[in-house]
N, C-alpha and C positions, 0 to 999 in steps of 0.2 A: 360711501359712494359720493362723488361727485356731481353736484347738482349743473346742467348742461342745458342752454338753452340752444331751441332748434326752430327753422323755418319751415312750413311743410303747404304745398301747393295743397288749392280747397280739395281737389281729389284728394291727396294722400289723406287728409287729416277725415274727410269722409270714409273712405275704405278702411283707413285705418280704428274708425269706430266702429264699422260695421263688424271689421275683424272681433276688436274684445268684446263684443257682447256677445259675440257666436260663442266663442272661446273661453269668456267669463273671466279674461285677463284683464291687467291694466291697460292701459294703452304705452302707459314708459316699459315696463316688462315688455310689451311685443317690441319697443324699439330696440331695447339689450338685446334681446335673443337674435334680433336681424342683424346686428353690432356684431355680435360675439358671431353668427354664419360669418357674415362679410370677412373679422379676422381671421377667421378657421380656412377661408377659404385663399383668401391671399396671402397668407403666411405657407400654406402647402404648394401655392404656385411660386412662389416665390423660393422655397428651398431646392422644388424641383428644376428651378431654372439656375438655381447657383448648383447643383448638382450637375446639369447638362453641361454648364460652360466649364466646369471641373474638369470632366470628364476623357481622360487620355491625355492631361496636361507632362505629362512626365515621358510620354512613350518615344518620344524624338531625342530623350537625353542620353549621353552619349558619358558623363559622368558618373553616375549614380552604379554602385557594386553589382553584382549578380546575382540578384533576391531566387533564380530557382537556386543556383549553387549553395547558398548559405541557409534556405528551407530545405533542402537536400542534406543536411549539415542533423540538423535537427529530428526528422524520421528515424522514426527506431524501428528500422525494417527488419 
């Protein structure tokens, strides 16, 4: 691990103790885990938004072979 220093307004750093003693966590542990949400989370928005802008990139091309012809090619009907 990477030792990381942080700022945290009086609230957070209160709430944030009130959390691990409920919890019987560290208080660095709840920040990983909020870390590690935060990346889960914008790493899925993120692919699903390079996903969206993908999306139909090729259907206006006018180049590109006959992919039903050539999967028609393939069926062993």
């Amino acid at each position: 691990m990477v030792r990381t220093q942080i700022y945290l307004t009086d609230r957070q750093r209160t709430e944030l103790e009130i959390i691990s003693k409920t919890l019987g966590k560290k208080q660095s542990e709840l920040i990983r885990e909020a870390v590690d949400r935060l990346i889960d989370q914008t790493g899925l928005s993120r692919r699903e938004s390079v996903l969206r802008e993908t999306a139909g990139i090729w259907k206006n091309r006018e180049d590109l072979p006959d992919f039903r012809a050539i999967r028609s090619e393939w069926d062993r009907s």
